[in-house]
NULUM-193815 format. One record per residue (C-alpha): residue in one letter; x, z, y. Coordinates in steps of 0.001 Angstrom, whole numbers, plus 500000, padded with zeros to 6 digits. Last residue first. Example, Ala and Ser with C-alpha at 12.3 -4.5 7.8 and 13.67 -1.06 7.14 Angstrom:
% NULUM-193815
S513670507140498940 A512300507800495500 
//
This chain:
% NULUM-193815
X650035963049176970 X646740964560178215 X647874964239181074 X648288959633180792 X644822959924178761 X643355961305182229 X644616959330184264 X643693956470182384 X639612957241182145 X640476957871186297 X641681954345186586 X639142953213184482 X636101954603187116 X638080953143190102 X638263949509188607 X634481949628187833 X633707951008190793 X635366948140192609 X633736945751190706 X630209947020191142 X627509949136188484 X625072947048187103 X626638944549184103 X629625947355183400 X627395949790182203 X629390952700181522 X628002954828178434 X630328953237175955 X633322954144178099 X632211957882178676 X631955958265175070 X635746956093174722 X636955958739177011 X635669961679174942 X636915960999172538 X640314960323173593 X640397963876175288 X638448965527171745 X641845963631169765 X640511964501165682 X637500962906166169 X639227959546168184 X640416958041164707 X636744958280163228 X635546956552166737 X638442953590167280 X636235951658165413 X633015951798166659 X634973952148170061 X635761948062169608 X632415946355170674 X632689948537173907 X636233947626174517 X635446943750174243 X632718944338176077 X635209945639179112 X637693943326179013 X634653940419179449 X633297942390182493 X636663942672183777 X636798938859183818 X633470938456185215 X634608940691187900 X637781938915188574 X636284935559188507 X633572936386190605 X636293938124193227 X638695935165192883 X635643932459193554 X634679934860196788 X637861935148198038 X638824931038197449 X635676930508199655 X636214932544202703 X639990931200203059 X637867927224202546 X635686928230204979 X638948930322207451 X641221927181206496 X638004924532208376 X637959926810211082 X641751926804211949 X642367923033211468 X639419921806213573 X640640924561216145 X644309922170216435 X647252924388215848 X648175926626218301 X650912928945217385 X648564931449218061 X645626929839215869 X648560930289213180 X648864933756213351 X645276934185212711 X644679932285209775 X647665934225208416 X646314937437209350 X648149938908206000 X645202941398205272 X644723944651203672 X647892946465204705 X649697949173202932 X650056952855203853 X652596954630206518 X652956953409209984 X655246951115211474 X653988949821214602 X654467946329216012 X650920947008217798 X650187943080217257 X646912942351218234 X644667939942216577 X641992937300218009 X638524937205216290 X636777939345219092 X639559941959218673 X641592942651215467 X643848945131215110 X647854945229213909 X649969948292212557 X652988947140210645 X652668948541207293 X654505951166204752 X654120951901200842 X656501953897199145 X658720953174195937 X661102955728194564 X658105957376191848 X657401954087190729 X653705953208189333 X651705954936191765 X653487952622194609 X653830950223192548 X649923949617193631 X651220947969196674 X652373944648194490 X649243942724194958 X649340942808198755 X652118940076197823 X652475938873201568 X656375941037201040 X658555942831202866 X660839945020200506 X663462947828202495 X665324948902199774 X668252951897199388 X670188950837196424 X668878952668193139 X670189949619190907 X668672950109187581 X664961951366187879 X664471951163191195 X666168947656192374 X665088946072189004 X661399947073189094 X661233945781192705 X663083942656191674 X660395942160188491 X657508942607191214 X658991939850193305 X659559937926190245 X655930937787189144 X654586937165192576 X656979934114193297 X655923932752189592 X652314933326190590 X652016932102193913 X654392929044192913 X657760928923194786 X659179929430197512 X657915933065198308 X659314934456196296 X661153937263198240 X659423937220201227 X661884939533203339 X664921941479201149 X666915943559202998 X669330945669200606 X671227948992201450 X674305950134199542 X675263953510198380 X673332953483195039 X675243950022194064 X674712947143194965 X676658944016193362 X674589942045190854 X671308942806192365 X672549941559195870 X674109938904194912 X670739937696192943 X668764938058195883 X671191935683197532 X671233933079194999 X667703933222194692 X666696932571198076 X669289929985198181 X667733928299195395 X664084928645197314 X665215926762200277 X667100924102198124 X670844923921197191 X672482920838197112 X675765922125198562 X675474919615201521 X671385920502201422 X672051924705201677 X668943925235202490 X667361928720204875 X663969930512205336 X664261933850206576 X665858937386205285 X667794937573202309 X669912940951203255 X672677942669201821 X674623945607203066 X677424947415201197 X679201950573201115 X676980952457203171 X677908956130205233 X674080957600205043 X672552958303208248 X670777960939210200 X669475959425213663 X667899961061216649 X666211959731219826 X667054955805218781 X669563952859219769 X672916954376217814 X675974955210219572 X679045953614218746 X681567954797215679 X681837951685213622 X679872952759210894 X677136954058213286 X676414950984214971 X676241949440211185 X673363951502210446 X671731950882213098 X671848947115212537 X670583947309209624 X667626949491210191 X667034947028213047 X666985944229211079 X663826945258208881 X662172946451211776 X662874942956213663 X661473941287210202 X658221943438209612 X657700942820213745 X653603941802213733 X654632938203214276 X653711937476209919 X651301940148209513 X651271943548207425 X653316944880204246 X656216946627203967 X657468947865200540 X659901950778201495 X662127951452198448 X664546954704198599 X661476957192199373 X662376959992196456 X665893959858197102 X666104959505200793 X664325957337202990 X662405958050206712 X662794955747209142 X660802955706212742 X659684952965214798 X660219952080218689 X657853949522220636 X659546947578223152 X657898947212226561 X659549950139228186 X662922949149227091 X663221946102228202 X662606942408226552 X665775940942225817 X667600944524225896 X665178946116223341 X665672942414221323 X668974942895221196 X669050946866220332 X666703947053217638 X664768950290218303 X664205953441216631 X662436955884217417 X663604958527215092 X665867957457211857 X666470959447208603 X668450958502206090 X669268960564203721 X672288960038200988 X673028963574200328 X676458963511202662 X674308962570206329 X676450961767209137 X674786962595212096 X674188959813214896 X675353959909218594 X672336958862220672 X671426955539222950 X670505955753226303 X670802952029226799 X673329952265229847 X674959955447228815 X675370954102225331 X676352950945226379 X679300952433228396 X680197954835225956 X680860952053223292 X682398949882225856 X685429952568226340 X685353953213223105 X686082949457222525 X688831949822225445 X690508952435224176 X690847950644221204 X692404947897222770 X694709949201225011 X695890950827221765 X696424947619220162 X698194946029223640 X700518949344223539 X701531948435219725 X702161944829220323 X704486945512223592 X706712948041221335 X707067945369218617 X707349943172221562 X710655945221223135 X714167942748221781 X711907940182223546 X712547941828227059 X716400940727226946 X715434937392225648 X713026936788228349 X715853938043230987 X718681936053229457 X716051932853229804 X715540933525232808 X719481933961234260 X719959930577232892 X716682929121234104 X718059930715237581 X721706929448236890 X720846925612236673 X718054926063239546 X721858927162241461 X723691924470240217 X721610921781241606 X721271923461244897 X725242924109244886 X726122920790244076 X723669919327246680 X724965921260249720 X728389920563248848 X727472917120248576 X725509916765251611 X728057918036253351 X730783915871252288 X728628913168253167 X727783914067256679 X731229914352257917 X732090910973256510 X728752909975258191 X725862908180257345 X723201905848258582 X719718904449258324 X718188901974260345 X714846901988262497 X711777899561262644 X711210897960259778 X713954899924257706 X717541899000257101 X719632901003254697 X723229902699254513 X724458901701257625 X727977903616258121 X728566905257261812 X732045906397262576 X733411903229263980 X730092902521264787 X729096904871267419 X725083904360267570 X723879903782271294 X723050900333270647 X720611901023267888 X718389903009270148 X715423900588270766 X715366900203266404 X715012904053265630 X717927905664264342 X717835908268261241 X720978909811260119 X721191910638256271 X721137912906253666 X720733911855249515 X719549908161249175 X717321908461246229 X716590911615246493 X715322911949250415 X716602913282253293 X716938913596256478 X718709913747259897 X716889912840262910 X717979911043265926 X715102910933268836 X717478911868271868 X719901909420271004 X722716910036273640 X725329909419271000 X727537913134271332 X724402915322273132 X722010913763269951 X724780913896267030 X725696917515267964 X721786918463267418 X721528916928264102 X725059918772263140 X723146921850264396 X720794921141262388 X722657920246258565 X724574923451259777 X721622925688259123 X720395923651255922 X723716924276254925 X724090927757255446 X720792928475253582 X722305926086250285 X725489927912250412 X723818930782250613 X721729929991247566 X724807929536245757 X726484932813246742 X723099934836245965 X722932932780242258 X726409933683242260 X725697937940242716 X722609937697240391 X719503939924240764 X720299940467244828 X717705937896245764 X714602937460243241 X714406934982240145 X711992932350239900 X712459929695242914 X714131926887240696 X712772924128239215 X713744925083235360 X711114927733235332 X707651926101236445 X704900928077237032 X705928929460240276 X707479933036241679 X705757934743244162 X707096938079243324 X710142936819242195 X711617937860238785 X714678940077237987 X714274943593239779 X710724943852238864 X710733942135235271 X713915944743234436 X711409947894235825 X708736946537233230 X710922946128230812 X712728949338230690 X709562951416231615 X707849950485228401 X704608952532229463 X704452953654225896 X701190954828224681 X701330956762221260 X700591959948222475 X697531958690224854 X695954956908222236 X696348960479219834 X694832962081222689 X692202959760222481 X691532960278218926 X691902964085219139 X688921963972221904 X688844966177225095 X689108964425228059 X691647965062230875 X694518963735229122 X692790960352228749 X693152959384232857 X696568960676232673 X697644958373230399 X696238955455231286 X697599955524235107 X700761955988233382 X700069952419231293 X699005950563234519 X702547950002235457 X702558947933231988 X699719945950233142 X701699944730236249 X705212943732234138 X703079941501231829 X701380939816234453 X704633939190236274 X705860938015232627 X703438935567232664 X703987934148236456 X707300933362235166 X706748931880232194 X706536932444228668 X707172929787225642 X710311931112223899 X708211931575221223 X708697935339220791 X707612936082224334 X704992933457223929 X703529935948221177 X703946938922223471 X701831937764226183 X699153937156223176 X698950940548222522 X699173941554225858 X696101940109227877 X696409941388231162 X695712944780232181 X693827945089235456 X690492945236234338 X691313948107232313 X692192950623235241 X688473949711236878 X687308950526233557 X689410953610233168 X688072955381236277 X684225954109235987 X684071956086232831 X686391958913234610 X683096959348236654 X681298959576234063 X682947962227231811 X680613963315229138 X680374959560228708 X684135959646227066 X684390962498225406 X680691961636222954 X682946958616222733 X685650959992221585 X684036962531219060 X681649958742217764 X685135957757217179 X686763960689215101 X683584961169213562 X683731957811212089 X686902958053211017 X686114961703209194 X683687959784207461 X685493957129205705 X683367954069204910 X684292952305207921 X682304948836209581 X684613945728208952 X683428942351210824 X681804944706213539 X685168946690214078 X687296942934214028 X684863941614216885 X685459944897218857 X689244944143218228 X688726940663219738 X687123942157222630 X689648944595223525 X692221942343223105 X690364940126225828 X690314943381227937 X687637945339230541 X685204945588227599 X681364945523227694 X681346943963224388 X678321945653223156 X675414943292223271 X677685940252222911 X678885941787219625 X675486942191218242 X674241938526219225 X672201936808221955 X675252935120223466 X678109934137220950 X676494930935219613 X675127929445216495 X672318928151218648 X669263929573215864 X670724931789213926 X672773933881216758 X676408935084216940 X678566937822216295 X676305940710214105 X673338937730213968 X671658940328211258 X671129937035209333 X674212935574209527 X676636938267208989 X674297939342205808 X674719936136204623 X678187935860204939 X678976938649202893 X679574942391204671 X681170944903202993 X681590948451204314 X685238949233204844 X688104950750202547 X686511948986199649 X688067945720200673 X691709947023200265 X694090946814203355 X697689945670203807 X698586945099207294 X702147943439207610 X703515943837211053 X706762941794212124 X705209938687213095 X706290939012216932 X709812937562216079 X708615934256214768 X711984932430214432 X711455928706214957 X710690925517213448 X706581926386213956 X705456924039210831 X707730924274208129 X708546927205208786 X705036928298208903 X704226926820205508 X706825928718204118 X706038931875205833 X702373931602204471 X703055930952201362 X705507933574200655 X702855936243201505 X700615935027199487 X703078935318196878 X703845938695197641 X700164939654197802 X699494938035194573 X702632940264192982 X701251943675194209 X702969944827197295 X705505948228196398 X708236946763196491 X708261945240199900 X708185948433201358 X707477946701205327 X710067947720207731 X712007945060207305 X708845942434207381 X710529938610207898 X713687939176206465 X712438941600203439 X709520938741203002 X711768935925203243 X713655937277200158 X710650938430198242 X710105935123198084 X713263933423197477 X713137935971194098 X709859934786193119 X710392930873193659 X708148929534196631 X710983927833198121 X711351925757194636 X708164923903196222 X705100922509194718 X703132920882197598 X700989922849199795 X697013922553199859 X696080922448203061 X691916923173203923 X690899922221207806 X687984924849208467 X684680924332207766 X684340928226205974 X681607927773203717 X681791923943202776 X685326923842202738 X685364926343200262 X682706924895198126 X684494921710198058 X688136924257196718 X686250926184194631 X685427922717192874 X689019921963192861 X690712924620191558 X694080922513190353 X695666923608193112 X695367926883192905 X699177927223191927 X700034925215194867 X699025927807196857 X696558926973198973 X696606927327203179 X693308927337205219 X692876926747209147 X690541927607211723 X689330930563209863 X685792932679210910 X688088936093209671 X684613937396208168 X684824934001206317 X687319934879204317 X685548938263202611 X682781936426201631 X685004933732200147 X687049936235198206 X684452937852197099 X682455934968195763 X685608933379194262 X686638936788192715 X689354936518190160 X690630940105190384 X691202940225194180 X693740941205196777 X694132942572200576 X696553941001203256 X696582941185207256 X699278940005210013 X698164940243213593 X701024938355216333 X698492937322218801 X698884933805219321 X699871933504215775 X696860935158213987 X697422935674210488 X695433935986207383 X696406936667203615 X693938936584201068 X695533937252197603 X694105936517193863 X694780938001190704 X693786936162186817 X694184932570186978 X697109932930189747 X697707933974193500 X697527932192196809 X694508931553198802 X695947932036202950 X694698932313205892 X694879930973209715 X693161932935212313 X692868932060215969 X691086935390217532 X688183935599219714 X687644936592223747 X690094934022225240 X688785931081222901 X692570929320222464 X693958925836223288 X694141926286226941 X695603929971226346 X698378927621224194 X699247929752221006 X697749927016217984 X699083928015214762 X695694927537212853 X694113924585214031 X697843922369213576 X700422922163215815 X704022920939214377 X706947921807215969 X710613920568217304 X709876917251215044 X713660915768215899 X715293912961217591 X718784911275217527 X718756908975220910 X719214905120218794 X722755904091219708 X725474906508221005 X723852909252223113 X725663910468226010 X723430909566228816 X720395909767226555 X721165913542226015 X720562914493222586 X717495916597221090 X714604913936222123 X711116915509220743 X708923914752218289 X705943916951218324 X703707916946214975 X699847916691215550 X697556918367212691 X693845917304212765 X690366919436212948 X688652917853215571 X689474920855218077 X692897919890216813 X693378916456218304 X691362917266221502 X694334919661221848 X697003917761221329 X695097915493224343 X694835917965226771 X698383919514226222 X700153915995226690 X699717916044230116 X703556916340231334 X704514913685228499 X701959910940229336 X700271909576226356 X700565906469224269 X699228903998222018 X701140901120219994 X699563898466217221 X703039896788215963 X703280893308216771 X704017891030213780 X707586889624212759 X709239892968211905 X711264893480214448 X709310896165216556 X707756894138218861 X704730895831221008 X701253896757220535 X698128898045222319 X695388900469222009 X694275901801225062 X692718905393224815 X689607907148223482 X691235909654222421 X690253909545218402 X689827905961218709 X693041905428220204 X694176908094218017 X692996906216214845 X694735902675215460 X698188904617217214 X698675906800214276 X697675903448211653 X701011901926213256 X702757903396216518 X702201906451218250 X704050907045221431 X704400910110223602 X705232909106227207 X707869910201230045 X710844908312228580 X709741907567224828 X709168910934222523 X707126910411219554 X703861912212218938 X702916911984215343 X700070912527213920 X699816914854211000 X699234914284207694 X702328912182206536 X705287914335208111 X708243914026206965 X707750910125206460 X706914909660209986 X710029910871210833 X711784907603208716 X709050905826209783 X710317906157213537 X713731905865213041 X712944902634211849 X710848901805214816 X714042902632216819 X716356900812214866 X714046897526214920 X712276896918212073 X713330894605208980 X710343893639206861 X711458892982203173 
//
């Protein structure tokens, strides 16, 4: 049996506690790692791996990192997804008897980071939670850094629950041991969400009754009795796993949000993705998207909470109004725009101040930044009782300036104080009356320390003596070498010898030096002292600090919503209750502001009950998709209260948007291009309802002409006949335009495009009718493939028309004898029906051999028309 040293056994023994995570061991000034920690986190780090005796025969591999720049490299760690656990000494070494006892103090993992260098300023840190049984599911998400606590439920939903995880974009997920055994879900969670996936150990902590126990500790305002049981458990989880992990009191989670899903519009991931709501397709990236459009806020809270409107558009009207009423407020007043703007970039960010409040982890400098955006709070106020808007004078009701704190930060904390807190220099003059008796000490001593330099030159005759100091030596008398024989030494003792001078104290001196020394030390003792009384004092206040950071934040989002509108000359939508949806001029408002306003081209909307399926037909580059998306995104505009990028706009309050828009594989799931296609049309046909609106571009087209034709028309069917979802259907299928006679719901549209000397223009005009010809030819010789390809695809394009119009004709032809030979027949049955009659008289007459195709097909459709009134 290998016998380490006591240190190295302490060591595994901490290890042990904490198998997933690395640990950082406290040595001196370093971290260590030791054993396979110190292998991978060398290669993790890119650091020196190297090893040391630890008793058991063999060198240990060792790494290390310097304690006062630790941060950096705990957070490479958990930008790639690990856990590191912080072991720290908790005895004095001076004291200690054998090995220093120490102690994991935290663990940081993706989800519980709070360090601003750790953290995306303008997004939010969530961690969540799969707990539950068989039968009822819980999501529960929390953001440590800024205190937000959320839970909703579901019956067994994988889907749903997914979708509705991945609007929170997690850093870290939690399972209940319970779901442990739900292992597939489990790969195709990690696969959708890419986030580090825990799943916890059975514990007896997680017993019902210990539960609801931490629950009524952690929540006391919360009616615990009335969560559902998967929400409790949830619930559980996630303040077990955070005690393990945090090892601390988290005063600042005191807010439990319950919410159900059909309270907002639902958005999957797809749709997310393809209407690029918070970042783009093709870099994956914040610029180019929705939310970088509108985030014109003065806040980082206000940003995040603009993120969290987007991620969950309302379904209750009078909410809506409420905003769109505040903004309408807002840009009526434009000078007052500019007002609370300028007062918003002065507000610091709040939410997250507060959560290193209640971590014990907030400086000096931080709680000056907390003190100045509290005296902007009045400012605030008054600025939103001059506008006229019941949900800003609701903001302005519910903002407390917090007067207490701030004016306890002003008296306490120096203006200039530095980052540090245990070095002294933080806490103003007349705050503490023996910090002010200790710091006089030190100013009278640094006053007698010269004129005792000064009595030492007219007493010796050394014009050049100096007193100093240093902390290894303490004060002394400084003597160059041409002087020495001036120095007095019966009171004179050497204390070191330099190259060219000699060092010296006094009795005089040293009893100085320690009274000067004792009170300096003493004093930084009593400022961290005096701190930390002040940072507890102003903790009692964060559920107070928490709500004024969320209204900041609202009235910030408004704030940006009026702005964009004013900039964009956008309009306030209508809330239509029959379901219309009427849109004039519309634009889609990334590309408008990619390209200007003047150059793009604005379309109009018009769907209600009898036009709730546009099939849109016309050119690939003529704009089917950017109409398509702009619909969308209108739509959603209006759901979260901003202004809408048209000249008027009526629109129905959605439940649901789905869209299967542009080519996309799913190769780690082992989905094709065409499965996912599926899979997403299919979500969409399962879960719609009459409120919803569906995208759906090229449906089909992955597959055979034929199959992709025959289900494209089948999902057309579907949608009217069963799901009655407003539809916009883009489709190359020219083929399917004649459902246009066949459903009653189903209208025909195109994007406008004309051809000049062989080259098409795109007018990116939607105008009413179907289009004749896909331009694919076209399109392509603008991408610029090689003119060999393009005029060899327009013979064999030529070619394939003319073989499917013979065959067509002949075919009809065929139909058509076959009817003829068959009206012998039909004739005794047809002399009692005179409209049937005669039909079949006109159909024997028609001589199918002379008169052309398209007459043909014209002349039968009016035979049928009439059989069809006749009925």
């Amino acid at each position: 049996m290998t016998t380490y040293t006591p240190m190295i056994q302490q060591y595994l023994s901490i290890k042990a506690e904490v198998p997933d995570a690395f640990l950082f061991f406290r040595l001196g000034d370093f971290y260590e790692m030791f054993f396979e920690d110190a292998t991978r986190c060398a290669t993790e780090l890119e650091i020196t791996l190297t090893s040391r005796d630890g008793g058991g025969g063999e060198r240990i591999p060792m790494c290390g990192v310097p304690h006062h720049s630790s941060g950096a490299y705990v957070q490479r760690l958990i930008e790639k997804g690990y856990k590191v656990a912080i072991c720290e000494q908790v005895e004095d070494p001076a004291t200690a008897k054998g090995v220093v006892r120490r102690e994991v103090v935290r663990i940081v993992t993706p989800g519980t980071v709070i360090e601003d260098q750790m953290l995306a300023e303008k997004e939010n840190n969530f961690l969540i939670v799969l707990a539950g049984d068989q039968k009822q599911w819980s999501l529960v998400a929390t953001d440590l850094s800024t205190g937000e606590c959320y839970a909703t439920e579901f019956a067994d939903d994988q889907q749903r629950w997914l979708d509705e995880a991945a609007s929170y974009r997690p850093r870290e997920v939690i399972v209940d041991p319970k779901l442990a055994d739900q292992q597939e879900f489990l790969t195709q969670m990690k696969q959708r969400l890419s986030s580090l996936i825990t799943v916890l150990e059975a514990t007896t902590y997680l017993t019902e009754e210990k539960v609801e126990q931490a629950l009524e500790q952690q929540f006391p305002h919360e009616s615990i009795d009335n969560l559902p049981d998967a929400i409790k458990r949830g619930c559980g989880v996630l303040l077990h796993y955070l005690g393990q992990t945090q090892k601390r009191s988290l005063t600042h989670l005191r807010r439990l949000h319950r919410y159900y899903t059909e309270e907002h519009m639902v958005l999957d991931e797809a749709a997310r993705r393809n209407l690029e709501l918070t970042q783009t397709l093709r870099t994956g990236k914040r610029k180019g998207s929705l939310l970088d459009l509108l985030d014109h806020t003065g806040t980082s809270m206000g940003s995040r909470m603009l993120k969290k409107w987007l991620d969950k558009p309302l379904i209750d009207a009078n909410e809506i109004s409420a905003r769109l009423d505040a903004v309408e407020a807002l840009i009526a007043e434009r000078l007052l725009l500019e007002e609370v703007r300028e007062v918003l970039k002065k507000v610091y960010d709040l939410e997250r101040l507060s959560s290193r409040l209640a971590y014990g982890s907030i400086n000096a400098r931080e709680l000056l930044s907390l003190r100045r955006s509290l005296e902007q709070v009045p400012q605030i106020k008054a600025l939103l009782l001059r506008v006229n808007s019941g949900l800003l004078a609701q903001l302005e009701a519910e903002l407390d300036p917090c007067t207490e704190v701030s004016s306890l930060i002003a008296e306490a904390i120096e203006e200039e104080a530095p980052i540090s807190v245990k070095d002294g220099g933080i806490i103003r003059v007349g705050f503490d009356d023996e910090l002010d008796r200790l710091r006089d000490i030190q100013a009278d001593g640094k006053g007698w320390l010269a004129r005792f330099e000064q009595q030492e030159r007219e007493l010796t005759g050394i014009k050049s003596l100096k007193v100093r100091y240093n902390k290894v030596f303490g004060y002394f008398i400084e003597v160059t070498k041409s002087n020495l024989h001036l120095v007095p030494q019966e009171r004179y003792q050497r204390k070191q010898t330099l190259s060219n001078a000699e060092r010296y104290i006094t009795p005089e001196l040293k009893e100085r030096e320690q009274l000067i020394l004792d009170a300096q030390d003493r004093s930084t003792e009593l400022e961290y002292e005096r701190f930390v009384q002040v940072r507890e004092q102003i903790a009692h206040h964060i559920a107070k600090l928490q709500q004024v950071a969320e209204r900041i934040a609202q009235l910030d989002v408004l704030h940006s919503f009026a702005v964009i509108a004013s900039r964009h000359h956008y309009v306030r939508p209508t809330l239509s209750i029959d379901g219309q949806f009427y849109i004039k001029e519309g634009r889609h408002p990334v590309v408008e502001a990619a390209v200007g306003g003047e150059v793009f081209v604005p379309n109009d909307l018009m769907m209600d009950d009898h036009n709730q399926l546009l099939l849109i037909t016309g050119p690939n580059m003529a704009g089917k998709s950017t109409y398509m998306r702009q619909v969308a995104l209108i739509a959603i505009m209006g759901q979260i209260g901003c202004f809408v990028p048209a000249t008027s706009a009526q629109l129905p309050v959605l439940d649901r948007i789905f869209t299967r828009i542009g080519a996309a594989d799913d190769l780690a799931g082992g989905q094709s291009t065409f499965m996912v296609e599926m899979a997403e049309t299919c979500g969409a046909l399962r879960q719609a309802t009459p409120r919803s609106l569906i995208l759906l571009d090229e449906v089909g087209r992955g597959t055979s002409t034929f199959d992709g034709m025959a289900l494209a028309h089948a999902i057309v069917e579907y949608i009217h006949d069963r799901v009655g979802a407003k539809t916009l259907f883009s489709t190359h299928y020219h083929e399917l335009t004649h459902l246009e006679q066949e459903l009653a719901g189903v209208v025909n549209v195109h994007v406008r495009c004309v051809e000049k000397e062989g080259q098409v223009v795109f007018l990116h005009q939607v105008a009413p009718g179907r289009s004749d010809r896909s331009y694919g030819i076209q399109v392509a010789e603008l991408a610029g493939l090689p003119e060999q390809v393009i005029q060899r695809a327009q013979v064999i394009l030529d070619q394939l028309e003319n073989d499917n119009e013979k065959e067509s004709a002949a075919s009809l032809q065929l139909d058509l004898f076959q009817l003829q030979e068959n009206t012998v027949e039909l004739t005794s049955v047809s002399e009692k029906c005179p409209v049937e009659a005669s039909v079949l008289e006109e159909l024997t007459s028609w001589n199918v051999m002379t008169e052309a195709p398209l007459a043909t097909v014209q002349f039968l459709h009016e035979l049928q028309q009439r059989l069809v009134k006749k009925e």
